[in-house]
N, C-alpha and C positions, 0 to 999 in steps of 0.2 A: 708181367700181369697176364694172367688168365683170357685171352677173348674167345668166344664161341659167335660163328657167324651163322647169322639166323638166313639161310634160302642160300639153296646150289642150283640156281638157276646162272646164265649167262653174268650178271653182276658178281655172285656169290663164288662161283667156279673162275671166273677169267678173272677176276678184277682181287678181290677180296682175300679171299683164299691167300693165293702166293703171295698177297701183297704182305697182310700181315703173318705169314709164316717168315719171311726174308728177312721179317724186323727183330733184331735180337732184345729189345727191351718186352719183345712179345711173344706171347706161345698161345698158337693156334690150338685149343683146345677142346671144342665142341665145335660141331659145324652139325646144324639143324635139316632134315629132310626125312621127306617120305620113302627115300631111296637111296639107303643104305649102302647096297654094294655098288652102286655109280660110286657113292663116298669113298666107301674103300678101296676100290681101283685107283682112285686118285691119291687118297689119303691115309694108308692104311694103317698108319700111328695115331690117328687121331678118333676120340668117340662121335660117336653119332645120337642126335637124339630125338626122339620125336614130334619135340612141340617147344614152343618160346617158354612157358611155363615149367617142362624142364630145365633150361637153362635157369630160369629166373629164383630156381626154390635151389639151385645151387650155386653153395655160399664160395665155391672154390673160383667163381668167374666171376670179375672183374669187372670185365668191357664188354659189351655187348651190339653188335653189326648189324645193323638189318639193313638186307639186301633181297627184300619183298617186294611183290607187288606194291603199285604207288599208295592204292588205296587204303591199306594198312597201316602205313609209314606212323600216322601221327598216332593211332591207339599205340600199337604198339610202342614207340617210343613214352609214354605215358604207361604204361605196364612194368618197364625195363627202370627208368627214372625212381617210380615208385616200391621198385624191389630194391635200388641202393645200387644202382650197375649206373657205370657210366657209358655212354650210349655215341655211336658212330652210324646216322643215316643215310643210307643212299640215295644218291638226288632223283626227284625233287624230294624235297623237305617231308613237303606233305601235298593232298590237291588242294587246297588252301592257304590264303594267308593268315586268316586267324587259324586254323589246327596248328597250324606251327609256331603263331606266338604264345599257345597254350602251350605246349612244350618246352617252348624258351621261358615263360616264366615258370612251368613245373621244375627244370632243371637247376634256374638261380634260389628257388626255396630249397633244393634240397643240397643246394651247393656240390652239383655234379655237374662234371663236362658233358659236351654234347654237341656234339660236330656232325657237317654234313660233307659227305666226299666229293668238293668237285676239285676232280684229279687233273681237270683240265687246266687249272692252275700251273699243272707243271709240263706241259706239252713243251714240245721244244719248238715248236713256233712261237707259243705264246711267250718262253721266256725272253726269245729275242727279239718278237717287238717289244716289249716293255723295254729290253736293253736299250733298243734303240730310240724308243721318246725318250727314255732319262739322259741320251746322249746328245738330244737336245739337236743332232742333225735334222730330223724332219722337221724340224720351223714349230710353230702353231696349230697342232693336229686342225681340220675343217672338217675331212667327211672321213669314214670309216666303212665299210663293207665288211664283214665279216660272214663266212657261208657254209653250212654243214650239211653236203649234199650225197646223196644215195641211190642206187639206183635199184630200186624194188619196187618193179610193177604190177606185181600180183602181191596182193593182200596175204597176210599170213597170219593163219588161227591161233593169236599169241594177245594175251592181254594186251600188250602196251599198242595194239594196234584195237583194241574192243574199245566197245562206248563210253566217252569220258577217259581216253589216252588221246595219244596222234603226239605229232612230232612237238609244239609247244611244251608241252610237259617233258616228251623224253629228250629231245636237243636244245630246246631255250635253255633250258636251264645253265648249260656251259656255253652258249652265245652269250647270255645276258649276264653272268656272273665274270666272265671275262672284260666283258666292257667295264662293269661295275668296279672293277681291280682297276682299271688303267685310270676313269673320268668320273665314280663316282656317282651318284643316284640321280638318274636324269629328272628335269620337270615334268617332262611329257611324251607319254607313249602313245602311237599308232600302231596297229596291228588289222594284219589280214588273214585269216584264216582259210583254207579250202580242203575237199575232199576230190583230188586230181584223179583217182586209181577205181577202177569198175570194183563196184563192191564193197568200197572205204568205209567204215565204220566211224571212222577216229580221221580228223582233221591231218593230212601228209604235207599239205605245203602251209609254209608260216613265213611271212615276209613284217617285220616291226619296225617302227623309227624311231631311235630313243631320242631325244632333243633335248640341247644340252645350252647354257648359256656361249654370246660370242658365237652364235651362228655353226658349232659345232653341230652334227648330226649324225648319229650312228647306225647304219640299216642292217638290220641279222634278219637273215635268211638260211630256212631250211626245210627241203625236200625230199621227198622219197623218187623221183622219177625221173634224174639227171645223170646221163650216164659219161657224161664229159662233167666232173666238177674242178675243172682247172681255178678258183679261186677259193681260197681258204681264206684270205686277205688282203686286201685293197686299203691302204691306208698313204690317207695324201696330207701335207703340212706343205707348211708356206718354204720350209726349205726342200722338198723332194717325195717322191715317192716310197712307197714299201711294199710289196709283192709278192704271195706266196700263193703259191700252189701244194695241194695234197696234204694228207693227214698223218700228225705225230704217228708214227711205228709204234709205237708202247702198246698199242691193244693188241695188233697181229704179234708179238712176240710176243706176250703173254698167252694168247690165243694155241700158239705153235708150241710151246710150251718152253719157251725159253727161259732159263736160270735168272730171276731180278737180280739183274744187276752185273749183269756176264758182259765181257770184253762190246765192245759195241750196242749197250745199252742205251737206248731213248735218239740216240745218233742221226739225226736228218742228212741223207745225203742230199738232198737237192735244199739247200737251204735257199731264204729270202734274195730276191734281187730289190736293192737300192740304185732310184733313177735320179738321179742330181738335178733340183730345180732349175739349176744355173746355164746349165748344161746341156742334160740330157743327157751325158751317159749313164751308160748300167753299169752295174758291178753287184758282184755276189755279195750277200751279209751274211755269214753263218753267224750261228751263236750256240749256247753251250746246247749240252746234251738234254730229251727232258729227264725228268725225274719222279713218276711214280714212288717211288719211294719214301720220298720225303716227305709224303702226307703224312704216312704213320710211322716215321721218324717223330715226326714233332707231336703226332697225339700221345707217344710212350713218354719221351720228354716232360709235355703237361703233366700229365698222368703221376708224372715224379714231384712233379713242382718244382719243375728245370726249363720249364720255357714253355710260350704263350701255345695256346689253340693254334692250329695252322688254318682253320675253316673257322672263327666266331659262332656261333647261331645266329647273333644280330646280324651278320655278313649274308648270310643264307636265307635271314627274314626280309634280306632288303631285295634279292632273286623273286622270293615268292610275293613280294606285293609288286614287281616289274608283272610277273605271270600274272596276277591276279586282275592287273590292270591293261594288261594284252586281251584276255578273255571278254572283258569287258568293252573295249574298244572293237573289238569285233562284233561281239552283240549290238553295239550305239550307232559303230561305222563312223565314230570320231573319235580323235584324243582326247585321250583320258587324262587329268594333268595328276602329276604327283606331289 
């Protein structure tokens, strides 16, 4: 199938692009910008065009990417839906959780997919914690930390840091959808929002509690002004610990411009240390490799009528009302129950 990716911004270019050019059930075939020869330097088999509207009035594309500014996401996917494209958004959804349950239900009357990329699904941290609760050695998960930290102390003239961005929108969303994968839609959220950095525009630090039945509690944290983020994951059960440091590789190798899917792809070398309840020894846990790829592996699949959505939009609408109700909880300065 045909997809044209709408925005060659850092999403469109690092992420999108190669991702689905590498998928053989897919052919990168328009890719949307005001900046043509950047395209062509990268891409130079592929057309270029100058507006969603082109892509939308032609019948030869199929699948359609947007990889736009946030505040777009939901028209736009309601343009794409309505022209007969089946639609791939990048997170978040939308700044809303109703724009995006407008979508989801625009998508099920027209009986088109419509998925949202959170690719963090396949990090290779995250696949080996999931390994590792299914393996049932960490006991009774209790508390979780999860932290996506950065260290950018001067503000930079770029939407997703202008009024009405900040790191909720652009990091919750794969904090919270990661949790949402492992435990499920919690009861009640706490959220703190701040603007740490001279000049912040848009909220840099976000610290949430998601509260879970059985005294589970899950805290996502993410910053723009940490320049030691030695925790990715903190995860204790009544049988042991779980401990990582540093972030899946799949971005800087896409970044570098690495081949998807080349000899050492998604490969954590410093994998998890497991602490034995019993114990207290340590010992390494590796786990597989991530896999970017397999996002849009499995949307060409659907796309065939070969196998489910790898992203729901109901999965994605359950993100955006975590967000909606984080924003909320900040404005009350109490939990918000869900």
């Amino acid at each position: 199938m045909n997809v044209a990716v709408v925005g060659f911004g850092n999403a469109g270019r690092t992420f999108h692009a190669p991702l689905v050019a590498a998928e053989p059930g897919l052919t990168l075939h328009t890719i949307v910008s005001s900046r043509p020869a950047e395209v062509a330097a990268v891409w130079p088999g592929v057309r270029v065009a100058p507006s969603l509207e082109a892509v939308l009035a032609d019948p030869a594309i199929g699948l359609v990417v947007l990889a736009t500014p946030d505040a777009l996401h939901a028209a736009q996917a309601g343009a794409a839906l309505n022209a007969g494209k089946a639609v791939v958004v990048d997170k978040p959804f939308a700044l809303t959780h109703a724009d995006a349950a407008r979508a989801v239900s625009l998508a099920r009357s027209k009986g088109l997919l419509l998925s949202v990329f959170h690719n963090r699904r396949w990090d290779a941290d995250f696949l080996a914690l999931k390994a590792a609760i299914a393996s049932g050695r960490l006991g009774r998960i209790v508390t979780v930390e999860t932290r996506f930290d950065r260290h950018r102390p001067v503000v930079r003239d770029r939407w997703r840091e202008g009024p009405g961005g900040g790191v909720w929108l652009d990091l919750g969303p794969h904090l919270i959808d990661q949790m949402l994968v492992l435990f499920g839609r919690p009861s009640g959220v706490t959220c703190d929002l701040s603007i740490q950095r001279e000049g912040g525009l848009s909220p840099d630090r976000a610290r949430a509690t998601l509260r879970y039945a059985e005294g589970l509690r899950v805290e996502l944290n993410a910053a723009m002004v940490i320049a030691a983020p030695d925790v990715r994951f903190a995860v204790h059960g009544t049988g042991g610990s779980w401990l990582k440091s540093g972030l899946d590789v799949q971005e800087d190798q896409l970044k570098a411009g690495q081949p998807v899917g080349a000899p050492g792809w998604g490969v954590d070398a410093a994998p998890a240390i497991f602490v034995d309840g019993e114990t207290g020894a340590r010992a390494s846990a590796p786990g597989p490799a991530g896999d970017y790829p397999a996002f849009y592996a499995g949307i060409a699949a659907a796309l065939r009528g070969e196998g489910p959505n790898p992203v729901p939009p109901e999965q994605a609408l359950e993100v955006m009302e975590v967000i909606d109700a984080g924003l909320e909880s900040d404005r009350r300065r109490a939990e918000v129950l869900l």
